[in-house]
VODREN-608539 format. One record per residue: x, y, z of N, C-alpha, C in turn; residue number from 1; residue in three letters. Coordinates in Angstrom, 1 decimal. Atoms other than C-alpha are relative to their C-alpha. Example, Ala and Ser with C-alpha at 12.3 -4.5 7.8 and 13.67 -1.06 7.14 Angstrom:
2
n_X/n_Y/n_Z/ca_X/ca_Y/ca_Z/c_X/c_Y/c_Z/k/r
0.9/-1.2/0.0/12.3/-4.5/7.8/0.9/1.2/0.0/1/ALA
-0.9/-1.1/0.0/13.7/-1.1/7.1/-0.8/1.1/0.8/2/SER
This chain:
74
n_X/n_Y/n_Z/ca_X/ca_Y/ca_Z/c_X/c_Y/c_Z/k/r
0.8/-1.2/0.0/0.0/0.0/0.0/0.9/1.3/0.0/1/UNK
-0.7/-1.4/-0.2/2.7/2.5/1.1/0.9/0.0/-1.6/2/UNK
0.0/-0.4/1.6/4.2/2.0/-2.7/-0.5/0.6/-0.7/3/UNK
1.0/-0.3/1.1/1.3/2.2/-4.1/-0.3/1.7/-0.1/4/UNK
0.4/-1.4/0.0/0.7/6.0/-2.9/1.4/0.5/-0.7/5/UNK
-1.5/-0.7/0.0/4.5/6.6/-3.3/0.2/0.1/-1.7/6/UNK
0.2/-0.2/1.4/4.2/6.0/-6.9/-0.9/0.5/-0.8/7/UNK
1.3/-0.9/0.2/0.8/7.8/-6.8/0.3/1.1/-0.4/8/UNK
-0.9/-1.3/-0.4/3.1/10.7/-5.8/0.4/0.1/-1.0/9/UNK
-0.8/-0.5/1.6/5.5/10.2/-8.5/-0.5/0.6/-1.1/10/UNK
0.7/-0.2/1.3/3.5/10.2/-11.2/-0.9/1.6/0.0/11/UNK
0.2/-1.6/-0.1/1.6/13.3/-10.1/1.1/1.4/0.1/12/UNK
-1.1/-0.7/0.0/4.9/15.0/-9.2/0.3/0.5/-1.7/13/UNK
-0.7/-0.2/1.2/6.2/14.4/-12.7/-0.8/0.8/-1.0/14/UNK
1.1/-0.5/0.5/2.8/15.2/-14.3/0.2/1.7/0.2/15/UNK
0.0/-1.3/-0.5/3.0/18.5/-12.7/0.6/0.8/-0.4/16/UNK
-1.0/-0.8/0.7/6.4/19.5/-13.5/-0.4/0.2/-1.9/17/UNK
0.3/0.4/1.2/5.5/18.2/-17.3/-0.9/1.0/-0.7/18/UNK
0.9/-1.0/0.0/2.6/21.0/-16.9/0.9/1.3/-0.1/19/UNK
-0.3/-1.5/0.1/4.3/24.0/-15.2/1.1/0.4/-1.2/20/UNK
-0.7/-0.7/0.7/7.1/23.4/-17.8/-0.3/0.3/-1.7/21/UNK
1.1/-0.1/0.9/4.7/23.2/-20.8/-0.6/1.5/0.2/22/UNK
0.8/-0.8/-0.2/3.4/26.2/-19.4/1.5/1.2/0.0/23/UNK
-1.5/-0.7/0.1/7.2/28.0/-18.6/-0.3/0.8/-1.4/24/UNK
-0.2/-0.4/1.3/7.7/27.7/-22.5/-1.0/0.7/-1.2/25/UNK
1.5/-0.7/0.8/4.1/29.0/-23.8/0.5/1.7/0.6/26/UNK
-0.1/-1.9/-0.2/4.8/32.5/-21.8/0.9/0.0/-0.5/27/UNK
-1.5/-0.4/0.1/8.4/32.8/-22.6/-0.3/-0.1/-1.3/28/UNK
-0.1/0.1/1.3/7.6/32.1/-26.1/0.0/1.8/-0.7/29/UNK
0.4/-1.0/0.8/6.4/35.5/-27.1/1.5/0.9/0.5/30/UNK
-1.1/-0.7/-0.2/9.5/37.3/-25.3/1.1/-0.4/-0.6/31/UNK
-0.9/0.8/0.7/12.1/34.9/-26.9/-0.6/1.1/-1.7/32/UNK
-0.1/-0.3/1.1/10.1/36.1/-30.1/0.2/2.0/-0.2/33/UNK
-0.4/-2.0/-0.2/10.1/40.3/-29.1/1.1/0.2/-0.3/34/UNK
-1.4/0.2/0.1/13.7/39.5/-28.7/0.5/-0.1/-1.0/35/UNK
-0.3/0.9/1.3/14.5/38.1/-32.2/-0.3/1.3/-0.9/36/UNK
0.3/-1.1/1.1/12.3/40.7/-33.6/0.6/1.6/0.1/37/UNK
-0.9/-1.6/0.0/14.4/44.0/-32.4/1.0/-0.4/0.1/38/UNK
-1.3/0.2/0.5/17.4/42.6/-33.6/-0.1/-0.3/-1.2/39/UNK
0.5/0.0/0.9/15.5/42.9/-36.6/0.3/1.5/-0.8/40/UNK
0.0/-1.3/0.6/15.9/45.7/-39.2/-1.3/-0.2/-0.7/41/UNK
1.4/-0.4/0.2/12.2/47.2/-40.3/0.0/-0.7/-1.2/42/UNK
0.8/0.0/1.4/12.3/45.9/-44.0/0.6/-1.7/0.2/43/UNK
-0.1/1.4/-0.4/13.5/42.2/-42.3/-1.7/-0.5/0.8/44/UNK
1.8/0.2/-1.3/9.9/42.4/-40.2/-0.8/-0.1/-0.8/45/UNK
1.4/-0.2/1.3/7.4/43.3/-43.1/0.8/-0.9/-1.3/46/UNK
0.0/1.7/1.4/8.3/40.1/-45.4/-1.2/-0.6/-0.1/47/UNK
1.4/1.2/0.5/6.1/37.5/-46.6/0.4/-1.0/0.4/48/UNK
-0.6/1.0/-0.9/8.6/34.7/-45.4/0.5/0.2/1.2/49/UNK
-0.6/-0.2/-0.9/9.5/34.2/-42.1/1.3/-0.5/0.4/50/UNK
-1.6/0.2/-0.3/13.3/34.2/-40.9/0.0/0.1/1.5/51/UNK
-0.7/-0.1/-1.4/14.4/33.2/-37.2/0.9/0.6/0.0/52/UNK
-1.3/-0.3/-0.5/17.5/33.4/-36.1/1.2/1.0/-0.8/53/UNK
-0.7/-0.7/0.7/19.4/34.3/-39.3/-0.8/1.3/-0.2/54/UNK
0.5/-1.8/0.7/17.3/37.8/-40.3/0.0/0.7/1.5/55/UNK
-0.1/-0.9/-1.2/17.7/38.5/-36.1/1.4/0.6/0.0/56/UNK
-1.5/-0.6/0.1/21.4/38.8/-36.3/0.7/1.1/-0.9/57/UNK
-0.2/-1.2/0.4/22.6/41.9/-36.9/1.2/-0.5/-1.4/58/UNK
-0.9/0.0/1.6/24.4/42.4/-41.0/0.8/-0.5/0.4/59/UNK
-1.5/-0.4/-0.1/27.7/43.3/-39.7/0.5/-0.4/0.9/60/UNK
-0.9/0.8/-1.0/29.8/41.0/-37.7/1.7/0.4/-0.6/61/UNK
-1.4/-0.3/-0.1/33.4/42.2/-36.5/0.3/-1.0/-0.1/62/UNK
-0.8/1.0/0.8/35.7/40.1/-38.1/1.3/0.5/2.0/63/UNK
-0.8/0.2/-0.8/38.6/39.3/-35.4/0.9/1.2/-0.1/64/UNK
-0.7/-1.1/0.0/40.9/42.5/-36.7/-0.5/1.1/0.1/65/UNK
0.5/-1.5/0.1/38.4/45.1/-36.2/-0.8/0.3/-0.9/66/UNK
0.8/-0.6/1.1/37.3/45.4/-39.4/-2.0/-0.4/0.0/67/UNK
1.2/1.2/-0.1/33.9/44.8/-40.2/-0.3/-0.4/-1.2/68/UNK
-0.1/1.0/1.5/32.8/42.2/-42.6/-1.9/-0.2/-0.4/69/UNK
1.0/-0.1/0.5/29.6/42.4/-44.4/-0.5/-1.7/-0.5/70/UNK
0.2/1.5/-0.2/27.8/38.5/-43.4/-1.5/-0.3/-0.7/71/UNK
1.1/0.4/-0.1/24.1/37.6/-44.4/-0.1/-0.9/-0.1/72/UNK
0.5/1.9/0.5/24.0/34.0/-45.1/0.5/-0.7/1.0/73/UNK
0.2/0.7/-1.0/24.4/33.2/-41.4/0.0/-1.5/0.3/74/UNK
């Protein structure tokens, strides 16, 4: 009997977590995407395709000497 609740437990424990962290990732979602999108330039936003990661990252990545190197294809 005392198993039986003890794995009663479990299972609701795990259930739980499995929830609030289902739930974590649904709010966070939209700030992860706020995020993405003002690391955006205005004529990367108003497309017709959507672009993650690559059209968040800014053009112009410093190259190791300073200079800067003109990147898009991320």
């Amino acid at each position: 009997m005392i198993e039986s609740k003890r794995q009663r437990r479990m299972i609701a424990n795990i259930a739980t977590y499995i929830v609030l962290a289902s739930l974590t990732v649904f709010c966070i979602g939209p700030m992860i995407w706020m995020f993405l999108t003002s690391l955006k330039y205005e004529a990367d936003i108003v497309t017709q395709t959507m672009q993650y990661l690559r059209a968040a990252l800014p053009s112009t990545i410093m190259s190791p000497s300073g200079r800067s190197q003109v990147s898009r294809g991320l």
